[in-house]
N, C-alpha and C positions, 0 to 999 in steps of 0.2 A: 378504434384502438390507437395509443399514442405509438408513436413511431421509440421504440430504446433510446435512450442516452447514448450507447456506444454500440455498435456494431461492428462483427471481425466477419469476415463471411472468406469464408474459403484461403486463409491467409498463407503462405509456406514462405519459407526459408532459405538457403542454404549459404554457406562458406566455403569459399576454397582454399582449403592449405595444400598448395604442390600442384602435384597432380590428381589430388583426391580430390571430392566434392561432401560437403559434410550438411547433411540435412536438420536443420535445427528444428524446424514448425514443418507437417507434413498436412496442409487445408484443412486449417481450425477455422471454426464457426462458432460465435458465442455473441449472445445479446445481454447486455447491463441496462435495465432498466435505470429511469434516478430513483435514489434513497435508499438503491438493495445495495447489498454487499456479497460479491463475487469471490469465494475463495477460489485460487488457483493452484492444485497442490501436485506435490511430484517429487521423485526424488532429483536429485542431483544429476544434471543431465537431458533431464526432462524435455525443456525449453518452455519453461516460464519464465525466467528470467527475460530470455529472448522477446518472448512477447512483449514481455513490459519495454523492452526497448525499442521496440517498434512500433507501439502505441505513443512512448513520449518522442519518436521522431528519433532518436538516435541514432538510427540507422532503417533505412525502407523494406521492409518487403519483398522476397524475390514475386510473389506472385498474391492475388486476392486483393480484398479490400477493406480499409476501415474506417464509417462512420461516426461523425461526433454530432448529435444533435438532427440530423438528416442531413448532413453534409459531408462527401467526402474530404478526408483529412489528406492536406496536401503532403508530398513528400519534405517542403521544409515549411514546417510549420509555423503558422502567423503568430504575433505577437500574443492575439487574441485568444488563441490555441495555447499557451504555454500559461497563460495567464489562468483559463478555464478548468486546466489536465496540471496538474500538481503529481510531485513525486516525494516519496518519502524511500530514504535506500536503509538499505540492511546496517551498515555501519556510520552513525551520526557525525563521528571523527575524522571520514574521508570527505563527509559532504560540510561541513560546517567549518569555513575556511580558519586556519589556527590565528590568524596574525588579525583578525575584526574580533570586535568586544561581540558580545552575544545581540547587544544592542544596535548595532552597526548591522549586522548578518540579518539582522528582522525587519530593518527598516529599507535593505536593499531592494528586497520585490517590490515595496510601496514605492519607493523613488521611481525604476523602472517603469512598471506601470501608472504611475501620478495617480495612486490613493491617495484620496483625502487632498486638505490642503500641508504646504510643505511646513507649515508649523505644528501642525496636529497630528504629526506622525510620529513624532517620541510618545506621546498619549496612546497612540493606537499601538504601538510595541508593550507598551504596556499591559495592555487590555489584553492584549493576547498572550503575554506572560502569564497573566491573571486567569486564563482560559485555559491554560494545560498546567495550571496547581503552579506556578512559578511566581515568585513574589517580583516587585518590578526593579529594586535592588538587582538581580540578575544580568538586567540589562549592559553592565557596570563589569562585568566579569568578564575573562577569557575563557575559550574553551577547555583549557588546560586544565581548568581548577574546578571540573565539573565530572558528577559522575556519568555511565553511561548512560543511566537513565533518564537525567537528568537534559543529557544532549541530544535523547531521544523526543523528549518533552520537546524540544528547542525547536528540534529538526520538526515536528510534528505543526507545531506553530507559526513557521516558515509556511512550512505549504497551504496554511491558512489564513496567510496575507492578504492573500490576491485572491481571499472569499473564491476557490475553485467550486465546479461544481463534479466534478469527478478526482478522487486523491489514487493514486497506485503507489501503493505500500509493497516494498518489496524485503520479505523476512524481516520486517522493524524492530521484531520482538528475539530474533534467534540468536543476539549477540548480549542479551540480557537473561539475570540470574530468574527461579521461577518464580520468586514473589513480585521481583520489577516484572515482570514479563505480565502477569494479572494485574497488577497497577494500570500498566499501558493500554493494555484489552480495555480497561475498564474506560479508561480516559478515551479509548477509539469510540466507543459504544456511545459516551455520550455525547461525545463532540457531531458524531453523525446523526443523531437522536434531533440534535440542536439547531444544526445549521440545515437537516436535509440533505446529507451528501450521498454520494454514491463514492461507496470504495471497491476497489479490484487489489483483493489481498491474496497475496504470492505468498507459500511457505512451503516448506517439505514436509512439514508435520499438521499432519489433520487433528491431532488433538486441541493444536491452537485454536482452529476454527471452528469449533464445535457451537461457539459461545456468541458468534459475533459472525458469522455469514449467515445468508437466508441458501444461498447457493454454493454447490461446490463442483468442480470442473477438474477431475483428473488426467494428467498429462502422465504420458508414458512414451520414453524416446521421443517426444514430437509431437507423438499423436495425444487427441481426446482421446480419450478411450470409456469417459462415464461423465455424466452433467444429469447431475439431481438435486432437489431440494435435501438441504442439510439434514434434517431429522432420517428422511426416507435414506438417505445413502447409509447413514450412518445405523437403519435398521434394519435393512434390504441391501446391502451392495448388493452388485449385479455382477463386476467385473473381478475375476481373478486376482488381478495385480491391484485394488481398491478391496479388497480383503484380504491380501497379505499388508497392506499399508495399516492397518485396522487392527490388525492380529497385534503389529507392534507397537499400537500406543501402550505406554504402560500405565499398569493399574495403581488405582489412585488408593491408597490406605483410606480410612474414617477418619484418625488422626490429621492426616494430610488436609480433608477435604472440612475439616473444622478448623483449621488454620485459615484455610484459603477465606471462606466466610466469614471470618473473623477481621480479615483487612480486609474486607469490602466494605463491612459496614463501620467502618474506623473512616473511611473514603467519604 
């Protein structure tokens, strides 16, 4: 049997403000397989956010371990490592520097890493405009003059520079209205479809994930508290607090869900 793509084994957390000690991650355990996609969901609080920053290295671990490929990942992470583990943040606007053209912002990771050769990388900013529905005109633009979704696209195409094989998507979709928000699912679905990737998708809304995880991983204060395949959670919870999260998605109209399929197949 292959060894997971990622592995978290027994990981915790904690912060000190003052004299308090504040428990973020309380010995999470979770395997990523490559090609699956891991939702991580929770409310506000939770500490998935936390995790994800502790998988891209932003900060260590107080305690446990985590795996990339059979290899512990060191606390400051190789070039190699940043190149392979991509991130995608909740708001495109904080991460997509305002004063580089769109083109400039895309072709940074390739320089860094020495994609390609140094001529053929306006070409490959391209391609990858062209890969998340972006014409290559874009490239030519500021952030300023783009919508969110737009920058989401942008942002999404960044982390696809450096061909990762693991992306961690953190809420990508929650600062977006609901039709971009199914645009974006849509374009995640196939871009993983395409390359083979594995993503570890963070949100506080399980409705997102319904459609685009094979797993889902609920965090509560800290803790796991439930890790099932998507269909079975969502037809069996098991856990109290993974059935009041469930109770509050809301319900979809007929009208609604003939819109929704309507710009799919428009896609």
């Amino acid at each position: 049997m292959s060894k997971p793509l990622l592995s978290i084994k027994n990981v915790s957390k904690s912060f000190s403000l003052g004299d308090y000690e504040i428990q973020a991650l309380q010995q999470v355990s979770l395997d990523l397989n490559k090609g699956e996609c891991l939702a991580i969901v929770g409310e506000s609080g939770s500490g998935k956010s936390t995790l994800a920053n502790i998988i891209m290295g932003i900060y260590p671990q107080s305690d446990g371990e985590i795996s990339f490929k059979g290899s512990t990942l060191p606390s400051k992470r190789l070039l190699s490592h940043r190149k392979d583990i991509q991130f995608v943040q909740q708001n495109p606007l904080s991460s997509i520097n305002p004063s580089r053209s769109i083109g400039e912002s895309l072709r940074l990771p390739l320089d860094v890493h020495r994609i390609g050769h140094a001529n053929e990388r306006n070409n490959h900013v391209s391609e990858l405009l062209s890969e998340v529905g972006l014409t290559s005109n874009y490239s030519k633009r500021s952030p300023s003059t783009m919508s969110g979704g737009q920058l989401q696209r942008v942002a999404i195409a960044r982390a696809l520079a450096c061909a990762p094989e693991l992306v961690v998507l953190d809420e990508p979709t929650s600062s977006l209205d609901v039709l971009v928000q199914s645009r974006v699912l849509s374009l995640l679905q196939k871009l993983r479809k395409k390359r083979s990737l594995s993503f570890l998708f963070i949100t506080h809304d399980l409705a997102v994930v319904r459609n685009i995880a094979d797993y889902v991983a609920v965090f509560k204060e800290g803790k796991l508290v439930e890790l099932n395949g998507v269909n079975e959670l969502f037809s069996k919870p098991v856990h109290s607090y993974t059935k009041r999260l469930l109770s509050a998605i809301p319900v979809i109209s007929e009208d609604e869900i003939q819109l929704l399929n309507q710009i799919k197949e428009k896609e």
